[in-house]
C-alpha positions as CSV (number, residue, x, y, z in Angstrom):
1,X,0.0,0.0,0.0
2,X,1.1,3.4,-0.8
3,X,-0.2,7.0,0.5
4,X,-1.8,9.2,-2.0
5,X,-3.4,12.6,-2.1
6,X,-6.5,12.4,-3.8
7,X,-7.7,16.0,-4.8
8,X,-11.3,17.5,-6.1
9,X,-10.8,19.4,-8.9
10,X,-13.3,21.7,-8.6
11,X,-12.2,22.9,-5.1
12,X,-8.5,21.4,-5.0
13,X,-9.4,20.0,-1.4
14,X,-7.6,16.8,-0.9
15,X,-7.5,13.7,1.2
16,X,-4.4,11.6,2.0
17,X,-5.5,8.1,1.9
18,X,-3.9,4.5,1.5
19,X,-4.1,3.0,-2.1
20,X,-3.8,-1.0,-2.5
21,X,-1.2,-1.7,-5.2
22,X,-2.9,-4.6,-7.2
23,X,-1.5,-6.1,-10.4
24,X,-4.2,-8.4,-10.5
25,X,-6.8,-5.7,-11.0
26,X,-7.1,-4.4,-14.6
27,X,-9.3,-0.7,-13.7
28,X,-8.3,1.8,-10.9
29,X,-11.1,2.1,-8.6
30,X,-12.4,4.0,-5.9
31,X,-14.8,2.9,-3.4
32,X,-18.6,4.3,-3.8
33,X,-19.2,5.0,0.6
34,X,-15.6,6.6,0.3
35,X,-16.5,9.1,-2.8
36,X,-19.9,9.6,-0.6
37,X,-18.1,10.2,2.1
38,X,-15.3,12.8,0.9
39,X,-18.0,14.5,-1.3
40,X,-16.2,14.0,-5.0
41,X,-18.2,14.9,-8.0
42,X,-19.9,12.0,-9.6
43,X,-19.9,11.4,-13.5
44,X,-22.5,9.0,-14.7
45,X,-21.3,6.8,-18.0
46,X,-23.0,6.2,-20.8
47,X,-22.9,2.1,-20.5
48,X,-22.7,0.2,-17.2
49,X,-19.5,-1.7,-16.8
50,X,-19.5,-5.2,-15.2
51,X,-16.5,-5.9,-13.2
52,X,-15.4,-8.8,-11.5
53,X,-14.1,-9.5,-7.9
54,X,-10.9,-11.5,-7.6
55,X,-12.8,-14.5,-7.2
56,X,-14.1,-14.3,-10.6
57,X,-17.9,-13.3,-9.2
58,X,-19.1,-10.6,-10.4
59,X,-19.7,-8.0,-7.5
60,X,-22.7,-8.2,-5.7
61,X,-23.0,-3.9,-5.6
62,X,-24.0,-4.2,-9.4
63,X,-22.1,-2.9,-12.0
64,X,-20.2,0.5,-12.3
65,X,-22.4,3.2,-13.5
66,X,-20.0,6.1,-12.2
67,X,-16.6,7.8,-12.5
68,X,-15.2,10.5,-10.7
69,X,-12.5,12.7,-12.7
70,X,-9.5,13.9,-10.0
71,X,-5.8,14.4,-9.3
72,X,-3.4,11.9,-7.7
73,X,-0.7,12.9,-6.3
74,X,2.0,11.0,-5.1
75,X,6.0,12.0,-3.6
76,X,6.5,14.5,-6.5
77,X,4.0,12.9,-9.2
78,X,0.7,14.1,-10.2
79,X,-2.1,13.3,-12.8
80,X,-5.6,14.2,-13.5
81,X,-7.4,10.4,-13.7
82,X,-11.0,9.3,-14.3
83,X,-11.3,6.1,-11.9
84,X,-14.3,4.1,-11.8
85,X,-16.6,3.7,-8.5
86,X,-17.8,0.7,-7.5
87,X,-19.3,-0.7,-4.3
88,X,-18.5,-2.7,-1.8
89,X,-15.0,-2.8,-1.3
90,X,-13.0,-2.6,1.7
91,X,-10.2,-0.4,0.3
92,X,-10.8,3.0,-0.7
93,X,-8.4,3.4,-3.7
94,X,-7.0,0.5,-6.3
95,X,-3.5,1.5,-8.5
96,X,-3.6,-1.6,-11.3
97,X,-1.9,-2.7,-14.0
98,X,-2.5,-0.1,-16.7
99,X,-1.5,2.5,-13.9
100,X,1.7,0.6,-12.9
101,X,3.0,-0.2,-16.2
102,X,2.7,3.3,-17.7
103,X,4.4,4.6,-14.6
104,X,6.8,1.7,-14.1
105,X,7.6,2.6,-10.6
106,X,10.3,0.9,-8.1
107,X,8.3,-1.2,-5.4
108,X,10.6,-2.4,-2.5
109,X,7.7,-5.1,-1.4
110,X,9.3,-6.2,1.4
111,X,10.1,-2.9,2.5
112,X,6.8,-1.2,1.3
113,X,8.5,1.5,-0.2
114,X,7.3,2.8,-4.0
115,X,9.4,5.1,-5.8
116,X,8.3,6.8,-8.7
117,X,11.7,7.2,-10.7
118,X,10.3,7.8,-13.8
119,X,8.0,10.8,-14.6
120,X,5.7,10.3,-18.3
């Protein structure tokens, strides 16, 4: 897990949170009670999106219907990103493959420790 800054772009208020590195995951998501809970900006898309769990089941909150367009930051790094928002999940932010290959960043997993070395 890493700390990231998660910021609205309408009011640049931000939230630090932990985000679960995954390379199992193929979309970067962002749980649905957390967007509730900090407030962000809800887009709705034009077709529903059905995602599976790690099990392979598809989740049980439905499919996503919403995206939220914000900036990451993270050490020195930061991007404007859509992620999707889907339901019940017990982490509030998901970094996946896409994400970690474009950025190709050092991860120390014993240590925990991320460096992004390499700035697109």
């Amino acid at each position: 897990m890493v700390k990231i800054r998660l910021e609205r772009i309408d009011t640049q208020k931000g939230v630090i949170v932990k985000a679960l590195l995954n390379s199992r995951v193929t979309k970067l998501v962002i749980s649905s009670e957390f967007t509730e809970k900090q407030i962000f900006k809800l887009k709705k898309i034009e077709k529903p999106i059905y995602m599976r769990n790690m099990n392979s089941s598809f989740n049980k909150e439905g499919p996503i219907k919403y995206i939220i367009e914000i900036n990451i930051h993270y050490q020195r790094y930061w991007e404007r990103m859509e992620i999707d928002v889907i339901g019940g999940q017990k982490w509030k932010v998901i970094l996946e493959i896409p994400w970690l290959a474009y950025h190709n960043p050092e991860i120390d997993w014993r240590i925990g420790e991320v460096k992004m070395i390499r700035y697109p």
